[in-house]
mmCIF file of the N, C-alpha and C atoms, coordinates in Angstrom:
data_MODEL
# 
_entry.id   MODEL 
# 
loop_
_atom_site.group_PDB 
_atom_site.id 
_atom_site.type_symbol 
_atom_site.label_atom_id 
_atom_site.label_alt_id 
_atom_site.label_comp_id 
_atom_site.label_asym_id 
_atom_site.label_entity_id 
_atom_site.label_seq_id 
_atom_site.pdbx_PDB_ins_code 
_atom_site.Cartn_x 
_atom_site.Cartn_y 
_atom_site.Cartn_z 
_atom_site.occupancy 
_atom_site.B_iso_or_equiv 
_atom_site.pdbx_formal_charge 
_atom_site.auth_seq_id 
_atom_site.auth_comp_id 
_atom_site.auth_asym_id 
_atom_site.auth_atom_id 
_atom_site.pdbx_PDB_model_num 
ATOM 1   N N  . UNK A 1 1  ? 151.119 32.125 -74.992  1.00 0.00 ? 1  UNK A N  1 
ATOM 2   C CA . UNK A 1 1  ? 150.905 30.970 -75.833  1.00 0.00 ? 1  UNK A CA 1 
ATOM 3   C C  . UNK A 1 1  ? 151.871 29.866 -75.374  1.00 0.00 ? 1  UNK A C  1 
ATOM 4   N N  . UNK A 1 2  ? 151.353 28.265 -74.896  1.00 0.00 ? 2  UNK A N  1 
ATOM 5   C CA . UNK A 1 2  ? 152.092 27.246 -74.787  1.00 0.00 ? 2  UNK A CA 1 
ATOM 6   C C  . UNK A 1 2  ? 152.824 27.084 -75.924  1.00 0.00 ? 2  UNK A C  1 
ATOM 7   N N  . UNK A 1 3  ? 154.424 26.376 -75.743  1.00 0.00 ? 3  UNK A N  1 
ATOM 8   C CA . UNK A 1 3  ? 155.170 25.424 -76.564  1.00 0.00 ? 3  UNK A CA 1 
ATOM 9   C C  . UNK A 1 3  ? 153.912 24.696 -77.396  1.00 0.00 ? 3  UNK A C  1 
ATOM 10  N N  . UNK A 1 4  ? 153.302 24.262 -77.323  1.00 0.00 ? 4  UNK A N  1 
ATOM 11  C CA . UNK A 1 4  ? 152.508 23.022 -77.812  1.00 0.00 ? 4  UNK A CA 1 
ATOM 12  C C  . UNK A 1 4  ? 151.829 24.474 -78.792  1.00 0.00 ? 4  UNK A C  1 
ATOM 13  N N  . UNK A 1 5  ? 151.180 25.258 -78.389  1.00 0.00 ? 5  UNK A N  1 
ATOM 14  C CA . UNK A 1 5  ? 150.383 25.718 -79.132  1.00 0.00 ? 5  UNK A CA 1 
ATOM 15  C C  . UNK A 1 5  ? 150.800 26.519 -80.325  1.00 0.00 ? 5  UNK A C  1 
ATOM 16  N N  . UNK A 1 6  ? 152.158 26.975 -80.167  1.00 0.00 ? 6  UNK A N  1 
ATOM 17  C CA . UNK A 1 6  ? 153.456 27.536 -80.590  1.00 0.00 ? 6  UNK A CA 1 
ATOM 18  C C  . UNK A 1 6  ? 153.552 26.810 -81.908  1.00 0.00 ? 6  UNK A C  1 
ATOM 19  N N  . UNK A 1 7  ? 153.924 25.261 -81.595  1.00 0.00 ? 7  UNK A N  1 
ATOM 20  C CA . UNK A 1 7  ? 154.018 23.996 -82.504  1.00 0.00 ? 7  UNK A CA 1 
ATOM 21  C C  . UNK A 1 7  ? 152.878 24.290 -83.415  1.00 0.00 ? 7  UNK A C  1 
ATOM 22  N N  . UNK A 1 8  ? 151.680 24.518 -83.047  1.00 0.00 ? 8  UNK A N  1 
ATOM 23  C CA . UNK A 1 8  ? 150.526 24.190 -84.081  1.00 0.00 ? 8  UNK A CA 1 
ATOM 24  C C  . UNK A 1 8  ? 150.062 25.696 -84.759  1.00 0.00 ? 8  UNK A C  1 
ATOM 25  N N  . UNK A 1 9  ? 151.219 26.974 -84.265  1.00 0.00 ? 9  UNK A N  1 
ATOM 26  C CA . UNK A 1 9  ? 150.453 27.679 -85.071  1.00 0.00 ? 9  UNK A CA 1 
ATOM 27  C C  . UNK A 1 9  ? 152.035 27.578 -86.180  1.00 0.00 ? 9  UNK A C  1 
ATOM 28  N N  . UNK A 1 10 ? 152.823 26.903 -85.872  1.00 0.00 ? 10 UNK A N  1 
ATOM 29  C CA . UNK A 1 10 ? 154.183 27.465 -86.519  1.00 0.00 ? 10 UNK A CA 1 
ATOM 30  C C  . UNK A 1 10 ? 153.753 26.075 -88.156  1.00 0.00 ? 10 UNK A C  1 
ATOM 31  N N  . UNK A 1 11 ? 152.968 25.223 -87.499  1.00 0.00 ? 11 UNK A N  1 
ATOM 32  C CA . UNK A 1 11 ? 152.971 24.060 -89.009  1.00 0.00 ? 11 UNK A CA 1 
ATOM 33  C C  . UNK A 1 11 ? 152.912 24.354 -89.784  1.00 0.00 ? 11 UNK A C  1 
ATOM 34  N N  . UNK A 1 12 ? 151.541 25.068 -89.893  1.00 0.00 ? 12 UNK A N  1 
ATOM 35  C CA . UNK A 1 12 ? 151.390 25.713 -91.813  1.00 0.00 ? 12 UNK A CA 1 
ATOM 36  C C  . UNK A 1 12 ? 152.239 26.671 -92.278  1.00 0.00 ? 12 UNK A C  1 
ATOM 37  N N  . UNK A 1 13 ? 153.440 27.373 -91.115  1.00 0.00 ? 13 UNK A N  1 
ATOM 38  C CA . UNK A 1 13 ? 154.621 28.024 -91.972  1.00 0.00 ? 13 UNK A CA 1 
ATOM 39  C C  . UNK A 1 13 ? 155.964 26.891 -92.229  1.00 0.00 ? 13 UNK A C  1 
ATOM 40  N N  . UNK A 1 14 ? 155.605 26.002 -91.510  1.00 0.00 ? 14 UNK A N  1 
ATOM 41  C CA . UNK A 1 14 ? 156.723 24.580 -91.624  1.00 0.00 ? 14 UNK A CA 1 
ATOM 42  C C  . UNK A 1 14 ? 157.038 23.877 -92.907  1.00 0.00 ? 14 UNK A C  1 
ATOM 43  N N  . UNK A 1 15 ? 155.226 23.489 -93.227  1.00 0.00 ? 15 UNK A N  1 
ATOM 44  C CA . UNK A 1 15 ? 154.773 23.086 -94.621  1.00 0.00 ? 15 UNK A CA 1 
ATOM 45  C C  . UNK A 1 15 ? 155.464 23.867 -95.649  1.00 0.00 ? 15 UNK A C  1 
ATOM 46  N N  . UNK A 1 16 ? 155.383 25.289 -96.062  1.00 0.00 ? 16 UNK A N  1 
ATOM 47  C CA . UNK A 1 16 ? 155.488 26.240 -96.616  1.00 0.00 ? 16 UNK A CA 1 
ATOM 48  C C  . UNK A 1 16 ? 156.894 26.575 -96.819  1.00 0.00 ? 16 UNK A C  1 
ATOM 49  N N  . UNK A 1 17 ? 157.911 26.368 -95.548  1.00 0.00 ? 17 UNK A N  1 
ATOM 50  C CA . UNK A 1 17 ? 158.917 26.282 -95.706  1.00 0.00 ? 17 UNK A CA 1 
ATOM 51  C C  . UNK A 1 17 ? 159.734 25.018 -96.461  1.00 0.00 ? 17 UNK A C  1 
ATOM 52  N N  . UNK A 1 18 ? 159.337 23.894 -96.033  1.00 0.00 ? 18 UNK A N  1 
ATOM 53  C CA . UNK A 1 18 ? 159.811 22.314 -96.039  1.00 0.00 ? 18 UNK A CA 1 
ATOM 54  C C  . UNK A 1 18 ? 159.406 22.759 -98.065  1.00 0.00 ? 18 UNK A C  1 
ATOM 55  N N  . UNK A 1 19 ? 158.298 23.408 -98.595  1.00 0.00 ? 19 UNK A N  1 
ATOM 56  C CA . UNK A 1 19 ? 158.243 23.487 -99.820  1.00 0.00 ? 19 UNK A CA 1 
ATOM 57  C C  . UNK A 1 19 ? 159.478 24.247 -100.677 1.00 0.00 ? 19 UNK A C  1 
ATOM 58  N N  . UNK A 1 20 ? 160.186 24.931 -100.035 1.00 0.00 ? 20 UNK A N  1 
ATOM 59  C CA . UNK A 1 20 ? 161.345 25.960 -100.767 1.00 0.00 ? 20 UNK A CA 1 
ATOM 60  C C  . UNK A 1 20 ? 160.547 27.199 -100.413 1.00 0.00 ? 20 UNK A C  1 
ATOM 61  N N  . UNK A 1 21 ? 159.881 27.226 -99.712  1.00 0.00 ? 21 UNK A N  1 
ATOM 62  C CA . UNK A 1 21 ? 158.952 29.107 -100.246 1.00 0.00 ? 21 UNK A CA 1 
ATOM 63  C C  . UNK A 1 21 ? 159.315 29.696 -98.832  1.00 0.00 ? 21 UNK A C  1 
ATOM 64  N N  . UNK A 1 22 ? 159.575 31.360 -99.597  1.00 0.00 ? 22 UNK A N  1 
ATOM 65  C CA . UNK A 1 22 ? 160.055 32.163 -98.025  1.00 0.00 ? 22 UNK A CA 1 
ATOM 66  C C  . UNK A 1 22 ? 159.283 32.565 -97.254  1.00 0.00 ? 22 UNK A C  1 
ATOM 67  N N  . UNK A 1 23 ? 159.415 32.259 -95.762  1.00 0.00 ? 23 UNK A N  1 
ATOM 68  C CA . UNK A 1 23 ? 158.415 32.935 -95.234  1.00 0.00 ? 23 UNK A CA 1 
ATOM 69  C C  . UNK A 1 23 ? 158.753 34.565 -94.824  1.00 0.00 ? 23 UNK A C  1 
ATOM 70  N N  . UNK A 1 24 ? 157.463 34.943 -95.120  1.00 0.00 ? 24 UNK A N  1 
ATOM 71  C CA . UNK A 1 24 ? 157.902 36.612 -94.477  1.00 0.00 ? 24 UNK A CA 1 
ATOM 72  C C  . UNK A 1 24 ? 157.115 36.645 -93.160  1.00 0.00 ? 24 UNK A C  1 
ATOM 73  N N  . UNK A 1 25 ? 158.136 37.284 -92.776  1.00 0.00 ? 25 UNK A N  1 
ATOM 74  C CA . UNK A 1 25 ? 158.305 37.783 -90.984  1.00 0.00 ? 25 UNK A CA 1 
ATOM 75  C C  . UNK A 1 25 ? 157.183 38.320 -90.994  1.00 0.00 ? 25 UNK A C  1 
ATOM 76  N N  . UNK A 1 26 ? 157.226 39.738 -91.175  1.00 0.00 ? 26 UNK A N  1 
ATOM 77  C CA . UNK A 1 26 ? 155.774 40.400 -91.499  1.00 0.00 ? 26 UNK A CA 1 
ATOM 78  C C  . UNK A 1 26 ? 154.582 40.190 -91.244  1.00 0.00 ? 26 UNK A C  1 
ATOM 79  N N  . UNK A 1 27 ? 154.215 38.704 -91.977  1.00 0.00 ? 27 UNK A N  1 
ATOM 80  C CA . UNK A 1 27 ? 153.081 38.165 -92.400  1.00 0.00 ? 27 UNK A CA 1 
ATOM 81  C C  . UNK A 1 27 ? 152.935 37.012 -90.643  1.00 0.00 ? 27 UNK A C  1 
ATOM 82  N N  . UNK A 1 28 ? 154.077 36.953 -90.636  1.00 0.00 ? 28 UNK A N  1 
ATOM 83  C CA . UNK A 1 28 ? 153.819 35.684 -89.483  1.00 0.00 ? 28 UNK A CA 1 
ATOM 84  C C  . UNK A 1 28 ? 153.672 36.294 -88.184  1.00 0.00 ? 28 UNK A C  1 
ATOM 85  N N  . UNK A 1 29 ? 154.442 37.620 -88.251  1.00 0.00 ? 29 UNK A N  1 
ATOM 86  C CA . UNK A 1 29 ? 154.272 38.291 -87.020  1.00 0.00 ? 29 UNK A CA 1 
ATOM 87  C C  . UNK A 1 29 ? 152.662 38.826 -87.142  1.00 0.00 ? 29 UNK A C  1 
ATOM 88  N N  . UNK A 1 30 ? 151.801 39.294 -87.905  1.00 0.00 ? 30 UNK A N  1 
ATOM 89  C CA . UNK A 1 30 ? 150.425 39.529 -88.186  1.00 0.00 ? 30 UNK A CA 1 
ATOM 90  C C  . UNK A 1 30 ? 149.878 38.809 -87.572  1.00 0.00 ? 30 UNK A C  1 
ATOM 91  N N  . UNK A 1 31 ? 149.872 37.214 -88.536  1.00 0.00 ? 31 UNK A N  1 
ATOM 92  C CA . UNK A 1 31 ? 149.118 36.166 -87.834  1.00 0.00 ? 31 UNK A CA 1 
ATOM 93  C C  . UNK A 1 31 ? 149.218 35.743 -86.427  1.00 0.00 ? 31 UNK A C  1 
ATOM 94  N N  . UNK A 1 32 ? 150.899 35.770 -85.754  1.00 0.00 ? 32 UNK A N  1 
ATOM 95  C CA . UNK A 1 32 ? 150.630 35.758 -84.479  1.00 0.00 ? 32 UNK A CA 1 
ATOM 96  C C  . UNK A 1 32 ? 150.165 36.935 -83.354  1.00 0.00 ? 32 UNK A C  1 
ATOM 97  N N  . UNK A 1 33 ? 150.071 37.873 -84.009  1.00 0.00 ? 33 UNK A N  1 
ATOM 98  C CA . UNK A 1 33 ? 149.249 39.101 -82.878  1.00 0.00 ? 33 UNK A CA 1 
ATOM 99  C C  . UNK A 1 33 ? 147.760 38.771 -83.425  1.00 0.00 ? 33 UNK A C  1 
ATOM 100 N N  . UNK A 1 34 ? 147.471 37.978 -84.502  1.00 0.00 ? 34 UNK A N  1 
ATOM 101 C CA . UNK A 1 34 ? 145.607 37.673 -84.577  1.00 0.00 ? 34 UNK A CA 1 
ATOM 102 C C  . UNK A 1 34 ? 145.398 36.883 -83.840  1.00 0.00 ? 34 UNK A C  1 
ATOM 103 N N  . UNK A 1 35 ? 146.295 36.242 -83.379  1.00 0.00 ? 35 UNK A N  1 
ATOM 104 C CA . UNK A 1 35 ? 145.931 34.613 -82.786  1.00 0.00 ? 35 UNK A CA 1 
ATOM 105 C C  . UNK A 1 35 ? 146.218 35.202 -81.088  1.00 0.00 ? 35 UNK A C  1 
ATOM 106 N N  . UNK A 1 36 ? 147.231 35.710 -80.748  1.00 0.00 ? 36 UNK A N  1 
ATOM 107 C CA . UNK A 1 36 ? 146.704 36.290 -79.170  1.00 0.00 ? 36 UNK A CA 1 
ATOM 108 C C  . UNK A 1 36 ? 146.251 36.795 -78.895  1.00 0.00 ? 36 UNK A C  1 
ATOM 109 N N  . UNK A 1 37 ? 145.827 37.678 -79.564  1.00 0.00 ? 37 UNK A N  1 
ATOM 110 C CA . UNK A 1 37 ? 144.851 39.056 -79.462  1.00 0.00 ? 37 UNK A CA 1 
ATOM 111 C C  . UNK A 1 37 ? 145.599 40.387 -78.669  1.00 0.00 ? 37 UNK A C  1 
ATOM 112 N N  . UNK A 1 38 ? 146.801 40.793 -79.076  1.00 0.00 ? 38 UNK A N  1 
ATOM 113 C CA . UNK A 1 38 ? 147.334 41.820 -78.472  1.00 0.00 ? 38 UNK A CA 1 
ATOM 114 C C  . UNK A 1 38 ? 148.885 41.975 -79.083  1.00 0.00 ? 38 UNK A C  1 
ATOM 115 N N  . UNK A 1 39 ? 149.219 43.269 -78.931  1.00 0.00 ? 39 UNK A N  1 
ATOM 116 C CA . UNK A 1 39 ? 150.678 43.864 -79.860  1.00 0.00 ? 39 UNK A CA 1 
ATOM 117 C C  . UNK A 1 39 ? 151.419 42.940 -79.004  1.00 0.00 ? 39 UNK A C  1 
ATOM 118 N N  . UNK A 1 40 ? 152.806 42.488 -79.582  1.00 0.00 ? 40 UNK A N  1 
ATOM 119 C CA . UNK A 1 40 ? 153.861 42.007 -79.147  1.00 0.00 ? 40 UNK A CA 1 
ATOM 120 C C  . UNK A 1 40 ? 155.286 42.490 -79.200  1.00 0.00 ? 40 UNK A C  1 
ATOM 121 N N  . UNK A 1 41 ? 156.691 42.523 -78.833  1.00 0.00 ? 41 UNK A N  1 
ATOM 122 C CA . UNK A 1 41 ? 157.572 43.354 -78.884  1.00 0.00 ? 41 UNK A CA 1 
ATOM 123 C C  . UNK A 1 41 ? 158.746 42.694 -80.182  1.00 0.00 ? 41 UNK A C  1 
ATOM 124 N N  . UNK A 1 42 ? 159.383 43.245 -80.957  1.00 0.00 ? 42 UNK A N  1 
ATOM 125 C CA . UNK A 1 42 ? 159.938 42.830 -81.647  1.00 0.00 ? 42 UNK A CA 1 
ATOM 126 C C  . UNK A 1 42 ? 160.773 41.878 -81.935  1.00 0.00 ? 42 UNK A C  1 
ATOM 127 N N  . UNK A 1 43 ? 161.471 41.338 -80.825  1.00 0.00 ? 43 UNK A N  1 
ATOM 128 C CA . UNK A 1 43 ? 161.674 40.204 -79.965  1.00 0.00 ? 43 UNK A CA 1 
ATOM 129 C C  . UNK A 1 43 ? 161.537 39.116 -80.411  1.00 0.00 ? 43 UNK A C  1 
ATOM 130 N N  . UNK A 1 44 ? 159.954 39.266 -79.727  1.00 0.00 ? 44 UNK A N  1 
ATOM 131 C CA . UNK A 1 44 ? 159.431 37.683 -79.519  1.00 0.00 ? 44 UNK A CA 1 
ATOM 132 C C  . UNK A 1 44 ? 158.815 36.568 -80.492  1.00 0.00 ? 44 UNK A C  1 
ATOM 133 N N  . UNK A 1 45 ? 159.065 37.246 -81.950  1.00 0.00 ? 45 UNK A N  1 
ATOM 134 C CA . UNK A 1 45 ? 159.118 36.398 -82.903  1.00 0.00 ? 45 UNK A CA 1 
ATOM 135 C C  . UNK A 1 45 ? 160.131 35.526 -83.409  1.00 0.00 ? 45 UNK A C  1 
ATOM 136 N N  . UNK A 1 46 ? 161.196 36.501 -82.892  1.00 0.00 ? 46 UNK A N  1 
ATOM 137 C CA . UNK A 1 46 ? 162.792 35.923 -83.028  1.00 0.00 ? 46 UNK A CA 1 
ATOM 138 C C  . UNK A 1 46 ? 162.797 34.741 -82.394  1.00 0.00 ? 46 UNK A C  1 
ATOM 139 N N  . UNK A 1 47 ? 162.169 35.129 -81.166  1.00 0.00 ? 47 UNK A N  1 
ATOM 140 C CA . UNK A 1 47 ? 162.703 34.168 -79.867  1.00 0.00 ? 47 UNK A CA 1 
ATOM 141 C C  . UNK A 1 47 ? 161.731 32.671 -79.713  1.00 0.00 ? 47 UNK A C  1 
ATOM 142 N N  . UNK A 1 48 ? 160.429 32.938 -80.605  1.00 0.00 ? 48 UNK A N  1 
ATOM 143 C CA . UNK A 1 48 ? 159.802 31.817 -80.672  1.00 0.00 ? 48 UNK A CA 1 
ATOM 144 C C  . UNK A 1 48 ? 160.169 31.359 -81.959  1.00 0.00 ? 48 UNK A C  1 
ATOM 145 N N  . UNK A 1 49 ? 160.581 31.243 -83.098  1.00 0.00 ? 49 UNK A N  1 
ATOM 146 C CA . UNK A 1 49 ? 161.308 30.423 -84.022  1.00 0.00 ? 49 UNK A CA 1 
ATOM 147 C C  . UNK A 1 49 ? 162.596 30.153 -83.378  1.00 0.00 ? 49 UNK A C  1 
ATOM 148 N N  . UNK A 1 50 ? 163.701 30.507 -82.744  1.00 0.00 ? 50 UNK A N  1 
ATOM 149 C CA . UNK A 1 50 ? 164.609 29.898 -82.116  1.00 0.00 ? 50 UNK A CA 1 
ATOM 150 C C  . UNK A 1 50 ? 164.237 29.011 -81.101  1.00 0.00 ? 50 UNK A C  1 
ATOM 151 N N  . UNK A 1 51 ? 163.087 29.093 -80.463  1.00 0.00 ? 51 UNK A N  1 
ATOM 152 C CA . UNK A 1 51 ? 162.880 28.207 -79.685  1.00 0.00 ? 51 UNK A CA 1 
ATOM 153 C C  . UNK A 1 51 ? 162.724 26.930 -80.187  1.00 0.00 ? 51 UNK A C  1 
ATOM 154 N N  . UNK A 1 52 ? 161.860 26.648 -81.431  1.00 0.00 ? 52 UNK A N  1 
ATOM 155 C CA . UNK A 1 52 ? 161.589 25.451 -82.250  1.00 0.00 ? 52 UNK A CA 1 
ATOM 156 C C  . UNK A 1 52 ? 162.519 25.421 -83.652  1.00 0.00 ? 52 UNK A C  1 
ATOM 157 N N  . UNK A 1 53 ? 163.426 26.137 -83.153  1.00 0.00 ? 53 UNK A N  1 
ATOM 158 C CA . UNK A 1 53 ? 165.127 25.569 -84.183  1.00 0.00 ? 53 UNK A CA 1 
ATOM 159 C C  . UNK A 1 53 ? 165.107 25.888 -85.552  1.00 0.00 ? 53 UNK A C  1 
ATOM 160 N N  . UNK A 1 54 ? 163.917 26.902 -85.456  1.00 0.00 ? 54 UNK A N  1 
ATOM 161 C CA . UNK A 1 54 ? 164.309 27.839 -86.888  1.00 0.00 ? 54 UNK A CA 1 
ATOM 162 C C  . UNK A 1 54 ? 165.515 29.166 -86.850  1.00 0.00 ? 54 UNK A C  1 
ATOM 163 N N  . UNK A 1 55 ? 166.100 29.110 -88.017  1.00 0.00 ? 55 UNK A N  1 
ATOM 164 C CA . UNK A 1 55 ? 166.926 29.952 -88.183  1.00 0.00 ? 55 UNK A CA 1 
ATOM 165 C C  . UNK A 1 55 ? 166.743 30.257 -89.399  1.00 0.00 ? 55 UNK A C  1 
ATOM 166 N N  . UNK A 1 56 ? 167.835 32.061 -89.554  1.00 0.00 ? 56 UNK A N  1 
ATOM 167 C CA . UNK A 1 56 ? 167.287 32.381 -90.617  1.00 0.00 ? 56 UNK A CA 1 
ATOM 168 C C  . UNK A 1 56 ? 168.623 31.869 -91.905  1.00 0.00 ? 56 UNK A C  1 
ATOM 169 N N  . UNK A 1 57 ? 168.089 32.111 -93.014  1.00 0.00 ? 57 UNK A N  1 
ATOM 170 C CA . UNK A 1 57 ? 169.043 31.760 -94.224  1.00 0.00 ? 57 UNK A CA 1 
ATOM 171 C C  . UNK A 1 57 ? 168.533 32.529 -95.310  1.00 0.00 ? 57 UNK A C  1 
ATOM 172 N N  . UNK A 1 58 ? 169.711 33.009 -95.422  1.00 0.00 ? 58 UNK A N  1 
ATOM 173 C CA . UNK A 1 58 ? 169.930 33.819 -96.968  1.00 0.00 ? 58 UNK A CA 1 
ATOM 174 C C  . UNK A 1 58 ? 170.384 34.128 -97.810  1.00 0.00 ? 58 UNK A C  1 
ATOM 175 N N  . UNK A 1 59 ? 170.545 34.084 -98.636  1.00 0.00 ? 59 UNK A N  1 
ATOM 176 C CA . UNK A 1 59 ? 171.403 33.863 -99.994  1.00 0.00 ? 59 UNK A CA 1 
ATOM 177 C C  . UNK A 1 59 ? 172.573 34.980 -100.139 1.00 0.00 ? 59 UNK A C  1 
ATOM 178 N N  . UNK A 1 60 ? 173.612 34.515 -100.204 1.00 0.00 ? 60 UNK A N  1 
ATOM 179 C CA . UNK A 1 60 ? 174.426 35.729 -100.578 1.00 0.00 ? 60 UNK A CA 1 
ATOM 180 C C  . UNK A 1 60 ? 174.388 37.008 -101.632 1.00 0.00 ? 60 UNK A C  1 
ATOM 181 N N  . UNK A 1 61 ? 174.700 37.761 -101.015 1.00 0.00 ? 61 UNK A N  1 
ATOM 182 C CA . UNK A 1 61 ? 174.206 39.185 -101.720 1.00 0.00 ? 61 UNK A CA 1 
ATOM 183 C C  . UNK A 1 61 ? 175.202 39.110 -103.395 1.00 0.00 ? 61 UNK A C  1 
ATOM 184 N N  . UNK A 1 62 ? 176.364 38.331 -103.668 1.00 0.00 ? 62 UNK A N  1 
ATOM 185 C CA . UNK A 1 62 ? 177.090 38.347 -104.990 1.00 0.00 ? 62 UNK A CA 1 
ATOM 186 C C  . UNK A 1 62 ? 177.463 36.760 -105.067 1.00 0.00 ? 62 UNK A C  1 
ATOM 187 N N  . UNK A 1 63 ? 178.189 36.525 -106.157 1.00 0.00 ? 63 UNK A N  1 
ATOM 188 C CA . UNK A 1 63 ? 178.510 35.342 -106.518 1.00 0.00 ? 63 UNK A CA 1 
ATOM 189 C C  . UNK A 1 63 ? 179.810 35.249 -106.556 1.00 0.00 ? 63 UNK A C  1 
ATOM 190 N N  . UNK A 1 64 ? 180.415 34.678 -105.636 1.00 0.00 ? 64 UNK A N  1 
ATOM 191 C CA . UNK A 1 64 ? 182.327 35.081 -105.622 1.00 0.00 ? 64 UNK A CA 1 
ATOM 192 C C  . UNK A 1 64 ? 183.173 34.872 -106.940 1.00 0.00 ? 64 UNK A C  1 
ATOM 193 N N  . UNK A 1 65 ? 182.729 34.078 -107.936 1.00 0.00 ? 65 UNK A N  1 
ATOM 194 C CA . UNK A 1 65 ? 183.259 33.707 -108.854 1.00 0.00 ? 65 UNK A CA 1 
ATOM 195 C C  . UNK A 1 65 ? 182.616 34.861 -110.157 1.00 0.00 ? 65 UNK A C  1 
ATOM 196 N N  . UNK A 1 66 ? 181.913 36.250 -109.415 1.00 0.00 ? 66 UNK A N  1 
ATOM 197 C CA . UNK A 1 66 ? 181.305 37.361 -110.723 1.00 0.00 ? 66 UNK A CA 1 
ATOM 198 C C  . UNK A 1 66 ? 182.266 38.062 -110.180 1.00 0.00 ? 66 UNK A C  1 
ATOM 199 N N  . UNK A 1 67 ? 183.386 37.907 -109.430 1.00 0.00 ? 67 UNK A N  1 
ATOM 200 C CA . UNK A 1 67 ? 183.942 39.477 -108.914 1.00 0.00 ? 67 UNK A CA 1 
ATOM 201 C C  . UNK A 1 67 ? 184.783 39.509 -109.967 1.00 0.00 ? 67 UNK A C  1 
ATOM 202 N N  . UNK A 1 68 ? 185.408 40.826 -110.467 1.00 0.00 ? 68 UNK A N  1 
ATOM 203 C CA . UNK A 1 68 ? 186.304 40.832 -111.282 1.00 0.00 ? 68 UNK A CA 1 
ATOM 204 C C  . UNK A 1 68 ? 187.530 40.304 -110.846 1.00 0.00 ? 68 UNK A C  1 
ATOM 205 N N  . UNK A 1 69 ? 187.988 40.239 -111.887 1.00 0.00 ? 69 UNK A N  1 
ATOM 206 C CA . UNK A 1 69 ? 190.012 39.409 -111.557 1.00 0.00 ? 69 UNK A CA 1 
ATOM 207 C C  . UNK A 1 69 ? 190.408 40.520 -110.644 1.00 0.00 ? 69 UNK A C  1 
ATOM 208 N N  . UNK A 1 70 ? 190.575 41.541 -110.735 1.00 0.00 ? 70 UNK A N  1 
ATOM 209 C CA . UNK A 1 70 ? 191.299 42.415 -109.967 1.00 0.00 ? 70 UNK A CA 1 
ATOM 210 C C  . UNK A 1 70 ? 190.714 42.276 -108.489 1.00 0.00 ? 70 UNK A C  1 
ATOM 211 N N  . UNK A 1 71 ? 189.737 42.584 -107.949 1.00 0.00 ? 71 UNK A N  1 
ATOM 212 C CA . UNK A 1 71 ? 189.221 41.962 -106.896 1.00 0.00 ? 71 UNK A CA 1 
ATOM 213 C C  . UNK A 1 71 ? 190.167 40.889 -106.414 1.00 0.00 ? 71 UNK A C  1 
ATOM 214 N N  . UNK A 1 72 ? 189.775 39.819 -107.092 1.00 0.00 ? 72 UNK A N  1 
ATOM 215 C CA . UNK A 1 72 ? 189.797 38.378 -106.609 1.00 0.00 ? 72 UNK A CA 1 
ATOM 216 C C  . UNK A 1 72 ? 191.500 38.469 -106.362 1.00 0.00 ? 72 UNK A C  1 
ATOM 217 N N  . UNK A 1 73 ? 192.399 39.248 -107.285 1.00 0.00 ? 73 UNK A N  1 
ATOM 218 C CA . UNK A 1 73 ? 193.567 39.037 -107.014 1.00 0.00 ? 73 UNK A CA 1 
ATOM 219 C C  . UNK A 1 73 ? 194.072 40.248 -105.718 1.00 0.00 ? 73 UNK A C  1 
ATOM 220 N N  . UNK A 1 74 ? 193.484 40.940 -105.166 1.00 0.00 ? 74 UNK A N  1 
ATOM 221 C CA . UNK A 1 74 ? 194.181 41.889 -104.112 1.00 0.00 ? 74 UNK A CA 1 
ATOM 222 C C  . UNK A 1 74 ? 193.146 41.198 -102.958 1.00 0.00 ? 74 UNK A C  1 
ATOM 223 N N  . UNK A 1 75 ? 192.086 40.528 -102.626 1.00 0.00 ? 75 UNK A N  1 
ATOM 224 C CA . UNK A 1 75 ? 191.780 39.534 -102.047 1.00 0.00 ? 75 UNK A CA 1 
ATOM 225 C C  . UNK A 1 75 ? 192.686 38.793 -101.619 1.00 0.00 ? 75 UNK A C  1 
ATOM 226 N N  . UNK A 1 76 ? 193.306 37.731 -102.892 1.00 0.00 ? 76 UNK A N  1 
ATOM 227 C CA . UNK A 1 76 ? 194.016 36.925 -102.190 1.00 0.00 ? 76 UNK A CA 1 
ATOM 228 C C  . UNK A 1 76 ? 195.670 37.440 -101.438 1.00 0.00 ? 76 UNK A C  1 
ATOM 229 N N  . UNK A 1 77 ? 195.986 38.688 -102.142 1.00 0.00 ? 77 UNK A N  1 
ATOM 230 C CA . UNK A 1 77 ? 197.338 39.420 -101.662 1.00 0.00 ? 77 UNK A CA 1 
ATOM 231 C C  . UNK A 1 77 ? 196.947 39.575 -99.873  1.00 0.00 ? 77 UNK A C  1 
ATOM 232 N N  . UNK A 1 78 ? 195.837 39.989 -99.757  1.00 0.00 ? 78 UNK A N  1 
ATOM 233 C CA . UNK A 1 78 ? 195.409 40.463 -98.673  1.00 0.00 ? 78 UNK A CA 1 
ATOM 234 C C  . UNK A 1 78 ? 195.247 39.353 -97.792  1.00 0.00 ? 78 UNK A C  1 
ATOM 235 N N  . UNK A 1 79 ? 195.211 38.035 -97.931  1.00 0.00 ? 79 UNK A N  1 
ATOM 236 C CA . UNK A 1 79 ? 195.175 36.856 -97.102  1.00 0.00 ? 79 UNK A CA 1 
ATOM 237 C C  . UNK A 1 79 ? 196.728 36.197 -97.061  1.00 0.00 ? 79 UNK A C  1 
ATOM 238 N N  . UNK A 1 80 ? 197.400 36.702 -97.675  1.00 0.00 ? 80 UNK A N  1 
ATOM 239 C CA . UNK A 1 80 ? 198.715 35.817 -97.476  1.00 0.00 ? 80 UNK A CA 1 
ATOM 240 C C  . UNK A 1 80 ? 199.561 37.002 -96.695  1.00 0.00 ? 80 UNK A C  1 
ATOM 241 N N  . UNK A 1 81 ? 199.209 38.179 -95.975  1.00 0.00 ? 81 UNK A N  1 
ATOM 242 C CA . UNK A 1 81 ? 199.998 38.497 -94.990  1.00 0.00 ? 81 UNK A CA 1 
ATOM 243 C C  . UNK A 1 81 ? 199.822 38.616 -94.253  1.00 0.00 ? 81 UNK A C  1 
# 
């Protein structure tokens, strides 16, 4: 698949993104083995969203300010030596 063609199958997950909504890998890796017509290696989904400057983002797994005090205070012991 060309760059160019790359561009036009990646829009309607662009749209979708540019809305707040997640895309799943899964689903995009599907659509792009319908659209070449053949399995692909795990790879090369990675490597064609990095190519057109997607990256991934994800929300942190806790909220630093839910940890308990005790936490938060042998945390900071642990950065001042």
């Amino acid at each position: 698949m060309s760059i160019e063609e790359e561009k036009e199958f990646l829009s309607t997950y662009t749209k979708q993104a540019e809305a707040g909504q997640i895309i799943d890998l899964n689903e995009l890796k599907a659509a792009y083995i319908e659209k070449v017509g053949h399995s692909i290696g795990g790879s090369q989904i990675y490597r064609m969203l990095e190519r057109h400057g997607w990256r991934k983002v994800m929300p942190r797994s806790k909220h630093p300010q839910k940890a308990s005090n005790e936490a938060i205070e042998a945390s900071k012991k642990l950065n001042q030596k």
